[in-house]
C-alpha positions in Angstrom: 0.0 0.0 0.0 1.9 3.4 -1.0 2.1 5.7 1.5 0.4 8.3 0.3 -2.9 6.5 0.7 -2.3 5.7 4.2 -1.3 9.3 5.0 -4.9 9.9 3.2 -6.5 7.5 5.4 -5.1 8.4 8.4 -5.2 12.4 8.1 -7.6 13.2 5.6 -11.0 11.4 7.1 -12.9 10.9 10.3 -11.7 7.6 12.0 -15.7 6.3 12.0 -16.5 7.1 8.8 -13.2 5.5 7.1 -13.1 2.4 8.5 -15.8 0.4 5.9 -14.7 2.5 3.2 -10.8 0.6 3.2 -12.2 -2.5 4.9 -11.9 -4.4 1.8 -8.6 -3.6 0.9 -7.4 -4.3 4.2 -9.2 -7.7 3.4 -7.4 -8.3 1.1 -4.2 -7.7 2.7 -5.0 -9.9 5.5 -5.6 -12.7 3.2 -2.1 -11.9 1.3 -0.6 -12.0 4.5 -2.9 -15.4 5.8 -1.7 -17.4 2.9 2.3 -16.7 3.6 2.2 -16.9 7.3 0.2 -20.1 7.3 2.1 -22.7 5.4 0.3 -26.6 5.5 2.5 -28.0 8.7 2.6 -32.0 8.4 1.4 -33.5 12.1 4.2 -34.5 14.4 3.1 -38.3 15.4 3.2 -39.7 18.8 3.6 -42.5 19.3 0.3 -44.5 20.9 1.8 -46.6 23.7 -0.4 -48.5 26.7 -3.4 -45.6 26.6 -5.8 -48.8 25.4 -6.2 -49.1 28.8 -8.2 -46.8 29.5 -11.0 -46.7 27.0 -14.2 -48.7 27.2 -13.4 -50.6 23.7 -10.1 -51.2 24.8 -10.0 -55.3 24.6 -9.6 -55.0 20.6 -7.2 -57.8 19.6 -3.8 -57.7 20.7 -2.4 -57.4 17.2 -3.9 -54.1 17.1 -1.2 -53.2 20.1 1.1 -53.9 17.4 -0.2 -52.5 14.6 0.9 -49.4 13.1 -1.0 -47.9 9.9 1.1 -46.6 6.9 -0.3 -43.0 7.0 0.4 -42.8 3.3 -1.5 -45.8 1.8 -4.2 -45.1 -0.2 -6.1 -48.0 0.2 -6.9 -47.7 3.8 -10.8 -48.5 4.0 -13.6 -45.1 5.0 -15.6 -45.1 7.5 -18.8 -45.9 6.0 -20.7 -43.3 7.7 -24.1 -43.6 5.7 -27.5 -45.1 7.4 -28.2 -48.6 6.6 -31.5 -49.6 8.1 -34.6 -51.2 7.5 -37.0 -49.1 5.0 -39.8 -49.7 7.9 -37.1 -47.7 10.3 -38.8 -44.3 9.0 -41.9 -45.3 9.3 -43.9 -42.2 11.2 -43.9 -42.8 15.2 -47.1 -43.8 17.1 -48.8 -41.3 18.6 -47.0 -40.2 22.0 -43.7 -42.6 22.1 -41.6 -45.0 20.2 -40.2 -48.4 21.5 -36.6 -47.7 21.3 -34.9 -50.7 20.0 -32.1 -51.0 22.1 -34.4 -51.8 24.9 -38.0 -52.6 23.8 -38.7 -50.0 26.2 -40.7 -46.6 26.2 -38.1 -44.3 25.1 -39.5 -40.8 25.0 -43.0 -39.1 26.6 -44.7 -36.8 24.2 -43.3 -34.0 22.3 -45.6 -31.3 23.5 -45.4 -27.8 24.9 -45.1 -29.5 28.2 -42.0 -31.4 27.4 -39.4 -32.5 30.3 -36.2 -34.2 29.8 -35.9 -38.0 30.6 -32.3 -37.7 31.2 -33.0 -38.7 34.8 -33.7 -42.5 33.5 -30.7 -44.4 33.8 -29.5 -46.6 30.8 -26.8 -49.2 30.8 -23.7 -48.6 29.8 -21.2 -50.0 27.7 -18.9 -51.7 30.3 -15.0 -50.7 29.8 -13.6 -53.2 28.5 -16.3 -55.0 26.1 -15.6 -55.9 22.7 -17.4 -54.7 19.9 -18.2 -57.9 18.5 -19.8 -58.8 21.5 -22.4 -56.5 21.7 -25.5 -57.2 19.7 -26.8 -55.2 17.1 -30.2 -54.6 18.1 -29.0 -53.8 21.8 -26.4 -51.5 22.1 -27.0 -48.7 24.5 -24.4 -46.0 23.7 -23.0 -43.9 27.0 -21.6 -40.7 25.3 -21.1 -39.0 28.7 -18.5 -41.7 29.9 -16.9 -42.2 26.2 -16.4 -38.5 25.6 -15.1 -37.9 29.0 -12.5 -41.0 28.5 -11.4 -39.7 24.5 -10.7 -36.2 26.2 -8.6 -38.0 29.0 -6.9 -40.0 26.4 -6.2 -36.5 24.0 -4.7 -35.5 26.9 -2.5 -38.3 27.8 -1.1 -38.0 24.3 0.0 -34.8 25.3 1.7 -35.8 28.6 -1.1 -34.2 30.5 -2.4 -36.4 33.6 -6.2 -35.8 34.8 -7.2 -35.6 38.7 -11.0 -35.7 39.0 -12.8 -34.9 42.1 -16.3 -34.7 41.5 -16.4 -31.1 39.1 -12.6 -30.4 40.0 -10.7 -31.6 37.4 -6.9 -31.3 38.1 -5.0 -31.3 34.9 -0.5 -32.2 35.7 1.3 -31.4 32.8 4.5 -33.7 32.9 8.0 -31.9 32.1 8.9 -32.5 28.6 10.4 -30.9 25.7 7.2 -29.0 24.6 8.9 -28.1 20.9 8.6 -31.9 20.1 5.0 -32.7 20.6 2.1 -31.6 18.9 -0.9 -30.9 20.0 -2.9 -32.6 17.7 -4.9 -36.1 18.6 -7.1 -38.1 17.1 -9.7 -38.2 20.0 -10.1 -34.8 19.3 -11.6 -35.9 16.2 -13.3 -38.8 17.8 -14.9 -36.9 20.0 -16.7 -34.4 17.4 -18.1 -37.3 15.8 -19.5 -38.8 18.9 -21.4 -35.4 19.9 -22.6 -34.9 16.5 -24.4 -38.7 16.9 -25.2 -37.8 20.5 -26.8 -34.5 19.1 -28.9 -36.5 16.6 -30.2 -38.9 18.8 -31.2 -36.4 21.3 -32.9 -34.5 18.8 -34.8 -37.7 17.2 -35.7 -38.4 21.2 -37.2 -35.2 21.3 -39.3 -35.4 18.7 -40.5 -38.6 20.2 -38.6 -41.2 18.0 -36.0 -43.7 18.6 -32.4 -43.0 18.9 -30.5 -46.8 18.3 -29.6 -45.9 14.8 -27.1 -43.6 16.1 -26.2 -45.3 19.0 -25.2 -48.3 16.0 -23.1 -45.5 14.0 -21.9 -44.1 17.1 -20.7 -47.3 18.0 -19.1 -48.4 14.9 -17.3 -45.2 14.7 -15.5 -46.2 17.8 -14.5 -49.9 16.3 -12.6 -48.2 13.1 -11.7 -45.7 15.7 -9.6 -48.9 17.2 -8.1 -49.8 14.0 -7.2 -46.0 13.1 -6.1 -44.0 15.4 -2.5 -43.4 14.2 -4.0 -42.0 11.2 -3.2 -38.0 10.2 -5.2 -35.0 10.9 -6.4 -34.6 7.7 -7.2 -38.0 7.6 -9.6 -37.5 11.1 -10.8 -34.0 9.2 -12.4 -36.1 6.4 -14.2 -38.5 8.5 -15.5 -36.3 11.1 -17.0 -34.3 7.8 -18.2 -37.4 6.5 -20.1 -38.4 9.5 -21.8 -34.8 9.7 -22.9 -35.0 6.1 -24.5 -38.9 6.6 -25.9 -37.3 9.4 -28.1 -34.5 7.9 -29.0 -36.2 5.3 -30.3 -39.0 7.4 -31.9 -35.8 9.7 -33.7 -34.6 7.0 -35.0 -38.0 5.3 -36.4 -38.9 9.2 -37.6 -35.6 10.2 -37.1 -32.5 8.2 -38.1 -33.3 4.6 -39.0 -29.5 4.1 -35.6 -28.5 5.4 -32.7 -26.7 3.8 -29.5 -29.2 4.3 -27.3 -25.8 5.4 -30.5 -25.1 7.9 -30.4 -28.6 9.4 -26.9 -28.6 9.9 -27.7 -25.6 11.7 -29.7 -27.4 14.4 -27.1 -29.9 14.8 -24.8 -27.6 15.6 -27.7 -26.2 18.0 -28.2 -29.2 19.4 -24.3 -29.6 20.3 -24.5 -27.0 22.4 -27.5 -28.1 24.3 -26.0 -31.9 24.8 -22.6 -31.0 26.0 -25.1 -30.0 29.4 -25.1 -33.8 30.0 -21.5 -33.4 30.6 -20.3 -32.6 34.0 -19.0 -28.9 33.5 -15.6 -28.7 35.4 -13.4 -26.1 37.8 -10.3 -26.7 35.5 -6.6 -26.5 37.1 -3.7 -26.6 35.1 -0.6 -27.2 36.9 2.5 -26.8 35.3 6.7 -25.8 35.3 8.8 -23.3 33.5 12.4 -24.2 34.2 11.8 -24.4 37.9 9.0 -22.5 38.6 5.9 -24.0 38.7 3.1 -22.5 38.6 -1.2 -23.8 38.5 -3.9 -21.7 36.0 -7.4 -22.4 37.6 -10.5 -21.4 36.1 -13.8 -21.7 37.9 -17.5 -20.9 37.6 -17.9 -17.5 38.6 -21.1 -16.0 37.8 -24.6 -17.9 39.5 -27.9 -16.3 37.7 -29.7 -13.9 39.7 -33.0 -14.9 41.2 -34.5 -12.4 38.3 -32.8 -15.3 35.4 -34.1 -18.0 37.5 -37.4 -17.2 37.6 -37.1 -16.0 33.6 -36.4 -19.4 33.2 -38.9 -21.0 35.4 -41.7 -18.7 34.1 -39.9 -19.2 30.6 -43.4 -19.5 28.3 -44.5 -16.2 29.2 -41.1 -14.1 28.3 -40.6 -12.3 25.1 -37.4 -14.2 24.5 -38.8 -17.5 24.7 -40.6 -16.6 21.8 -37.6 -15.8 19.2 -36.3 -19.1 20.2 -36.9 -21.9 17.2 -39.1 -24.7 17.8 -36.2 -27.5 18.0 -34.2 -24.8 20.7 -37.7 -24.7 22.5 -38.0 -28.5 22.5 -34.1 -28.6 24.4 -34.5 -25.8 26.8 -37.4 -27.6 27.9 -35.8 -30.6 28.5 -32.2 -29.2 29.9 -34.2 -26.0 32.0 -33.4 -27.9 35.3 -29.1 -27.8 34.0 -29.6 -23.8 34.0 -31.0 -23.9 37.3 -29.1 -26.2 39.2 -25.8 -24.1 39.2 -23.7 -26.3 38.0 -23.1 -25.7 34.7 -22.1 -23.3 32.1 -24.2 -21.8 29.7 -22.7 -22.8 26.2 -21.3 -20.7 23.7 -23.4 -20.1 20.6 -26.7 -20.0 22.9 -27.2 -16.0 22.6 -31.0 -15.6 22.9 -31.5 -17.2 26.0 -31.2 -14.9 29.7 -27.4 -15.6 31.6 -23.8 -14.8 30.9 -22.0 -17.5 28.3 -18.8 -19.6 29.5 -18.1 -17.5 32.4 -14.9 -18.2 34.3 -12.6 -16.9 37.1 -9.2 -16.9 36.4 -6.6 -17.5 39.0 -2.9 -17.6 38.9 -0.5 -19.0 40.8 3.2 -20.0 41.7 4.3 -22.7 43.8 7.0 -21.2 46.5 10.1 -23.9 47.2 8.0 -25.0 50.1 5.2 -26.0 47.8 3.1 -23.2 49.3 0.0 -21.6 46.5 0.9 -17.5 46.2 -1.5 -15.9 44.1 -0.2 -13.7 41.6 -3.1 -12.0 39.8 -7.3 -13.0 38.8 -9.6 -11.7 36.4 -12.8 -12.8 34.7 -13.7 -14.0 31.3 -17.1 -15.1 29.7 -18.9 -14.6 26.3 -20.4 -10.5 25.5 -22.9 -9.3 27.6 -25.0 -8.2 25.0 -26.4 -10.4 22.5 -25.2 -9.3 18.7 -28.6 -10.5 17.1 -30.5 -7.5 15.8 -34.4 -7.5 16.5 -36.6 -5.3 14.3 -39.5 -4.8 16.7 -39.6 -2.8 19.4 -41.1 -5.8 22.3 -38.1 -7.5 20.8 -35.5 -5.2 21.4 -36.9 -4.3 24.9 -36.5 -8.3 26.1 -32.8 -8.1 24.5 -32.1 -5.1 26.3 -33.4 -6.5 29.7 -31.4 -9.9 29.2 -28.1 -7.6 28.6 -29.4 -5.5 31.8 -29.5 -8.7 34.1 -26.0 -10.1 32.6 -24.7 -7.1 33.7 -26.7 -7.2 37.1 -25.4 -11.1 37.2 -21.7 -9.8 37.1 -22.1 -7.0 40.1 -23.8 -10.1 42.1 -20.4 -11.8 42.2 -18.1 -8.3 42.0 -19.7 -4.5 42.0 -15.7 -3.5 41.2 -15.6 -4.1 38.2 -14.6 -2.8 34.6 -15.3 -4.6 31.4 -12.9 -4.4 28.4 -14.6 -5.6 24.9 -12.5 -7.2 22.4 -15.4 -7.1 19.6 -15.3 -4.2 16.7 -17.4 -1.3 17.1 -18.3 -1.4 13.7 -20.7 -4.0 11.1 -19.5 -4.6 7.9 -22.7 -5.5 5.3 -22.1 -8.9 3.9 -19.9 -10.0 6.8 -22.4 -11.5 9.2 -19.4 -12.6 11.7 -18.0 -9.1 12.1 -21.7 -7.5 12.8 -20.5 -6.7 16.5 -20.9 -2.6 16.9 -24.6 -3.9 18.7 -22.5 -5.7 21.5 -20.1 -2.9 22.2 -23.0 -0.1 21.9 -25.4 -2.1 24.2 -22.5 -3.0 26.8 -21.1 0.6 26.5 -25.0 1.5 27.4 -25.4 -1.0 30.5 -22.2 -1.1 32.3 -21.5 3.2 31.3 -18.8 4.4 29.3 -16.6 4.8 31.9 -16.2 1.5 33.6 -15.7 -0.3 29.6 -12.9 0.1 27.2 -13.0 -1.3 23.8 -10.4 -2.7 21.8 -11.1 -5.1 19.2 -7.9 -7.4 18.5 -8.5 -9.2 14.9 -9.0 -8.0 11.6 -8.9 -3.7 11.0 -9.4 -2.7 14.9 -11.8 -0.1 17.0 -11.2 1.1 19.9 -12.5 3.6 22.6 -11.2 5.2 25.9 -7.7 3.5 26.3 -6.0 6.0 26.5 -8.7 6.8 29.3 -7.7 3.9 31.2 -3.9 4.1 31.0 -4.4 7.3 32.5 -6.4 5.0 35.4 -3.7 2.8 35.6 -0.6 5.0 36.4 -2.6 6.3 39.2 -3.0 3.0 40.4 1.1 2.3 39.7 1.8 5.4 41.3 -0.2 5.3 44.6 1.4 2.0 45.0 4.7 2.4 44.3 5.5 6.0 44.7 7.2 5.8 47.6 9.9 3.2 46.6 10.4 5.3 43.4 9.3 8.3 43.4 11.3 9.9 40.5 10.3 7.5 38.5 6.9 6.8 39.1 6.3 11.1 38.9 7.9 10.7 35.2 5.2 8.9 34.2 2.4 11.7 35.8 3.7 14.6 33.3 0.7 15.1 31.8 -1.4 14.9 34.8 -0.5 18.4 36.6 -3.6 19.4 37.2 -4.7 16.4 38.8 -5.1 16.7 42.9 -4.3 13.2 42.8 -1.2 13.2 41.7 0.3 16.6 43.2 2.4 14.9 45.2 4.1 13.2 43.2 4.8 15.9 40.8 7.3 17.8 42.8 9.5 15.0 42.3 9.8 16.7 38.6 11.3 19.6 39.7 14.7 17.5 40.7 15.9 18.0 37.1 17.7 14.5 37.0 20.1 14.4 34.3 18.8 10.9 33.7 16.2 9.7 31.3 13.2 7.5 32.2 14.7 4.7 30.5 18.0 4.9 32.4 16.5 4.7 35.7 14.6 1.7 35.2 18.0 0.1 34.0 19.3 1.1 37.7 16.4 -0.5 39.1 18.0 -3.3 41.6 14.5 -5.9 42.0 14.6 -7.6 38.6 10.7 -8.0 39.6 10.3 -4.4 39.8 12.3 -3.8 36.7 10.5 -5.9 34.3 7.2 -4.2 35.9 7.9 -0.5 34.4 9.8 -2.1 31.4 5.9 -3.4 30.6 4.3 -0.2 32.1 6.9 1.6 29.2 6.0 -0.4 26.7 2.1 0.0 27.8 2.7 4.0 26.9 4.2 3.6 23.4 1.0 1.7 22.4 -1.3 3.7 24.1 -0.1 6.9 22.9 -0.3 8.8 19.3 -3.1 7.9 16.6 -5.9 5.4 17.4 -6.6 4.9 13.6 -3.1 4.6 12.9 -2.7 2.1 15.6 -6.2 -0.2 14.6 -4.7 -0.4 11.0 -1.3 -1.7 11.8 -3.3 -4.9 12.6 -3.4 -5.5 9.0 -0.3 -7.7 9.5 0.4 -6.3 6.3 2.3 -3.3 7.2 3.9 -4.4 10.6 4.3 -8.1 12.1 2.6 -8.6 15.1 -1.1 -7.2 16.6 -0.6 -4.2 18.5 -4.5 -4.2 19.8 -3.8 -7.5 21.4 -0.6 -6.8 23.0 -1.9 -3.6 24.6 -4.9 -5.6 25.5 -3.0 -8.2 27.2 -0.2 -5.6 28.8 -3.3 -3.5 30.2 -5.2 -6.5 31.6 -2.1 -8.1 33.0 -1.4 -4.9 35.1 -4.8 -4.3 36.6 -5.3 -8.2 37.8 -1.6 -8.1 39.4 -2.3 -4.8 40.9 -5.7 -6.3 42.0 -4.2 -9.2 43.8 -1.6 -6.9 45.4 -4.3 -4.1 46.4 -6.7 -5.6 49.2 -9.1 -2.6 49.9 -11.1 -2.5 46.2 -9.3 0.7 45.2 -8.1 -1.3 41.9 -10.9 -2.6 40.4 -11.5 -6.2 39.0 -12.0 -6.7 35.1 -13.7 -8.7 32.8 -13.0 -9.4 29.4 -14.8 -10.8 26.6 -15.7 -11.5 22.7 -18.5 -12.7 21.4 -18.5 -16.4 22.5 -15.8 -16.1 25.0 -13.8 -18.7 23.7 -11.8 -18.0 20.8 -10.3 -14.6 21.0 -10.7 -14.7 24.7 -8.7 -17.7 24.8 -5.8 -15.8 22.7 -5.9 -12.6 25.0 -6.2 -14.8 28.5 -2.9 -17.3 27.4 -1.4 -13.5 26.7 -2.3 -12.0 29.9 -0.8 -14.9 31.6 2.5 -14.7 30.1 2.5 -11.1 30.7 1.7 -12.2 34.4 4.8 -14.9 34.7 7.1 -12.1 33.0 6.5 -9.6 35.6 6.8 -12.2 38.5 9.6 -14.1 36.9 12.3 -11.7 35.4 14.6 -14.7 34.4 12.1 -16.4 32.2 12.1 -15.3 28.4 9.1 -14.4 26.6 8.8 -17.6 24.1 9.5 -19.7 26.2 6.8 -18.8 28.4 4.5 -18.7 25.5 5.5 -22.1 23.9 4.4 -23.6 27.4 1.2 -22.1 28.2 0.3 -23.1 24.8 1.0 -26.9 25.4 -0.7 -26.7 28.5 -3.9 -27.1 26.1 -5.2 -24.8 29.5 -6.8 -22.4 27.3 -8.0 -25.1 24.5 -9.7 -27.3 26.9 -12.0 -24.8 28.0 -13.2 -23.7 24.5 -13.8 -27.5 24.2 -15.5 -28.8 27.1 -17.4 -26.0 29.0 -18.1 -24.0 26.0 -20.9 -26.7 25.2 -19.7 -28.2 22.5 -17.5 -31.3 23.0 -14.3 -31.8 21.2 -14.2 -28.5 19.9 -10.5 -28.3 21.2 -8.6 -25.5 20.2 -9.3 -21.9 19.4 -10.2 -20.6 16.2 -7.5 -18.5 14.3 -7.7 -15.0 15.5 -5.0 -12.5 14.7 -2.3 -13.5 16.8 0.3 -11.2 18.4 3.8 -11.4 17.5 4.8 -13.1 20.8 2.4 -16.4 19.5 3.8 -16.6 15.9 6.1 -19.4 16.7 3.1 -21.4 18.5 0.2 -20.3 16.5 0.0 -23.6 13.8 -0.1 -25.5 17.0 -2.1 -23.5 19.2 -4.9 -23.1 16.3 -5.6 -27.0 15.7 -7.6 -27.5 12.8 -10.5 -29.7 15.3 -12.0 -26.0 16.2 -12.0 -24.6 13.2 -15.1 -27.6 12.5 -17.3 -25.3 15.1 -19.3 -24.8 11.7 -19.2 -28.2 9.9 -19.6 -26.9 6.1 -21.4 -29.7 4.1 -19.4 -31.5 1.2 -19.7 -30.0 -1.7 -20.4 -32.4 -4.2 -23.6 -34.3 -4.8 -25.1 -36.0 -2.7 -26.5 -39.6 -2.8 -30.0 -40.5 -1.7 -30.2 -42.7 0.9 -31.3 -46.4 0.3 
């Protein structure tokens, strides 16, 4: 891009009005810029020792213990993941139920308004170590809870990642090992995707009062040539997993939807993987883990209960405005999972935007070990999905019901913390024709709700926007100063220049008028605590990004013109500060924050690994900044929660957002191509009718 046009851009129109007007081109610089920095990176294998053990299909025959595929041969056999069934099969259901028949028993009450889940009838499971071939056709009972808990146990033993469960705590050790050599990709991530996508069919076909078996069957055959092909490559695990959503659909629509759009069916599966990952049990997740010799534990927990007000919007659900806008098959599953919303126990998944509560809300803790073994904490924050929903109603009842779910989010946060500041990571802006980026609704009704002066907005992929940073730098030096003003005060009243007229920070200003000869950067080099150094190194390199043109500063994140995402460092430099500050500050001065996209999940899960590096650096001057980096990421800390309590299972990973220079090295690892099948697209190519 010549330069003149960017001095054009940046001089010669109004920052609001400019941004749509270059998207495009800066579009097409991103995608320039995608295609070089993302070069097709061949899996590194593991090798797949004595983890049969553990898995409830375990007792295949011993030659497969021996076996070991060759990833390259062509002939290797498909999962046949078509329906084969007895024409009669879609016969239309009697009125009320269906014999299911797995167990010649009533399967489902009647799909009415009054629907309520039967997930309190208990169905046997497949014992642990069964073999395939003994279980019958006709009577298989399929327990996806148990399996889908074991395959994400087993994903994580691949990765030299040991699981603790107590009850909801699940304690994740990862083992010290050299974290360059092993990838983060696993089959079972794979494995796991196709077992929810059968689990969401069968719940759906349950409740619309039919029988489930024939998924149960597939669901249980997947797992066989899951036995026999589990050294196979990514791509490999890509293709099937696809494979099993298309057969899927298509079966979907044959059974049930015959009017139905494939691309709008395959939107209700994906609907319906939200709703079944409640079955799961929703986990407090700690990570515990060592740099060099410093270990150190990330533990996120369930922060945010609903408010008696979003209980009793669920309980009174059929007379709410919102209940309304929801579609008949989401009806149908908040019906039957109301009582997992109101028990307190789990977390609200990702994609469900219409319904009243905050979206994969967490509290972030973390800490170091001492020598003695002894828990310090070094800093906490929060993290969840927007506030606001981003759909956009067109009548006014409509919009009023949206605006009072944003209202008692908000009213849900102050239950747990009224200290708190939010920071937005969407864009204050919609682009037509770009129905992701349609996010300026979230930060406007958030701004609204929480007031422009406890929010700051800085959106961290794509062209950026961004409000009140500066704003809030200006918060944060007070807070820097109050606290450490009297250990250095020259220093701390260098960075108070442009606050004079400020009563607050009056006294530090006098310092000024010492005249040292030396420069800011020079006294921080003399600054004995290597702690204490790193700390205003950061808070230096805070200023630079905070400071000089906001437009100037959201375009850089073209990648295009500059390596690196400037929003998301300053992001993760500012957050880092506060929840240090915060842990260090016991009377409430220093307020709390909470951060958030749209899900909570993807570019959340970028800026909390940051944050936590930042975190580590501060407290832990010897430590460089990729290494740090390289081990968060293979922590799979940040990836696990997108997967499991985000709703839907297996999604493990985070989705690629535009990563800051300090992840380039990790980001083909830490972006696994398993969440990036949160939107299944069908096959393209034609598709055979089902015998």
């Amino acid at each position: 891009m010549p330069i003149s046009i960017l001095y054009f851009i940046k001089a010669k129109m109004p920052y609001a009005k400019q941004a749509p007007k270059f998207f495009f081109l800066v579009l097409w610089l991103q995608a320039l810029t995608w295609c070089k920095n993302h070069p097709k990176h061949a899996p590194i294998p593991i090798i797949y020792e004595a983890s049969d053990k553990q898995l409830p299909l375990a007792d295949q025959a011993k030659e497969n213990a021996l076996y070991k595929p060759n990833k390259d041969a062509d002939w290797y056999p498909e999962f046949d993941a078509k329906f084969h069934f007895d024409p009669d099969f879609n016969r239309p259901p009697k009125a009320g139920y269906v014999l299911n028949k797995a167990d010649n028993t009533q399967a489902n009450v009647a799909c009415n308004a009054d629907y309520g889940s039967n997930d309190h009838v208990q169905m046997p499971a497949i014992e642990p170590r069964l073999h395939p071939s003994d279980q019958s056709k006709n009577k298989l009972i399929f327990d996806f809870e148990r399996l889908i808990k074991q395959m994400r146990q087993e994903a994580d033993a691949r990765r030299n990642i040991i699981w603790d469960v107590k009850g909801n705590r699940l304690t994740r050790v990862v083992s010290n090992i050299s974290h360059s050599s092993i990838s983060l990709y696993t089959p079972e991530d794979y494995v796991v995707q196709g077992l929810n996508i059968y689990r969401a069919a069968a719940k759906i076909c349950r409740l619309y009062g039919q029988g489930s078996a024939v998924f149960e069957q597939k669901a249980h055959e997947f797992m066989k040539y899951y036995s026999d092909c589990s050294e196979q490559t990514e791509e490999f695990w890509i293709n099937t997993t696809k494979k099993i959503n298309q057969a899927v659909v298509l079966h979907l629509q044959k059974r049930l939807f015959n009017d139905k759009a494939l691309n709008l069916i395959n939107e209700k599966l994906r609907l319906a993987e939200n709703y079944v990952g409640l079955d799961d049990t929703h986990y407090n997740v700690t990570t515990i883990f060592t740099i060099q010799n410093h270990k150190f534990a990330l533990e996120d927990k369930q922060a945010f209960k609903l408010t008696d007000q979003q209980k009793n919007d669920y309980i009174n659900r059929k007379k709410q405005t919102w209940y309304s806008h929801l579609d008949p098959l989401e009806t149908l599953f908040l019906n039957a999972y109301v009582n997992k919303f109101l028990d307190g126990n789990h977390y609200i998944p990702t994609q469900l935007r219409k319904i009243p509560g905050l979206r994969n809300a967490y509290q972030k803790s973390l800490w170091k070990y001492d020598k003695n073994h002894q828990k310090k904490l070094l800093a906490t924050y929060y993290h969840s999905g927007s506030l606001a929903s981003p759909i956009q109603y067109k009548d006014q009842n409509s919009r009023r019901a949206d605006w009072q779910i944003t209202k008692d989010n908000w009213n849900q946060v102050q239950q747990k913390d009224k200290n708190i500041e939010v920071l937005s990571l969407n864009y204050n802006m919609n682009v037509p024709g770009f129905d992701n980026l349609q996010e300026k609704k979230i930060v406007q009704d958030t701004t609204e709700i929480v007031g422009a002066d406890r929010l700051m907005n800085l959106s961290i992929n794509g062209i950026g926007t961004s409000s009140n940073v500066y704003d809030k730098y200006i918060q944060l030096v007070g807070y820097i100063v109050s606290f450490y003003e009297k250990q250095y005060p020259i220093l701390c009243a260098s960075f108070t220049n442009e606050l004079k007229d400020k009563t607050f920070f009056r006294k530090s200003i006098k310092f000024l008028n010492k005249n040292s000869k030396e420069s800011r950067d020079q006294k921080i080099k003399h600054i004995k605590n290597p702690k204490d150094k790193r700390f205003f190194e950061l808070l230096i390199a805070l200023e630079k990004r905070v400071k000089g043109s906001a437009t100037w500063h959201n375009l850089k994140q073209t990648k295009a013109l500059i390596n690196g995402n400037p929003n998301a460092t300053t992001c993760a430099i500012y957050i880092a500060f506060i929840a240090f500050m915060g842990s260090l500050n016991q009377d409430k001065i220093i307020p709390t924050i909470l951060f958030n996209c749209k899900s909570g999940k993807d570019r959340t899960g970028l800026m909390s690994l940051l944050v936590d590096a930042y975190i580590i650096l501060m407290r832990c001057p010897s430590l460089t900044q990729d290494e740090v980096i390289n081990v968060l990421i293979h922590t799979g800390h940040y990836q696990l929660l997108a997967a499991i309590n985000g709703g839907m299972a297996g999604r493990f990973g985070l989705k690629p957002v535009q990563a800051d220079q300090v992840t380039r090295n990790g980001t083909a690892q830490l972006f696994t191509k398993a969440a990036r099948l949160t939107e299944i697209d069908l096959i393209k190519q034609q598709v055979e009718t089902i015998a």
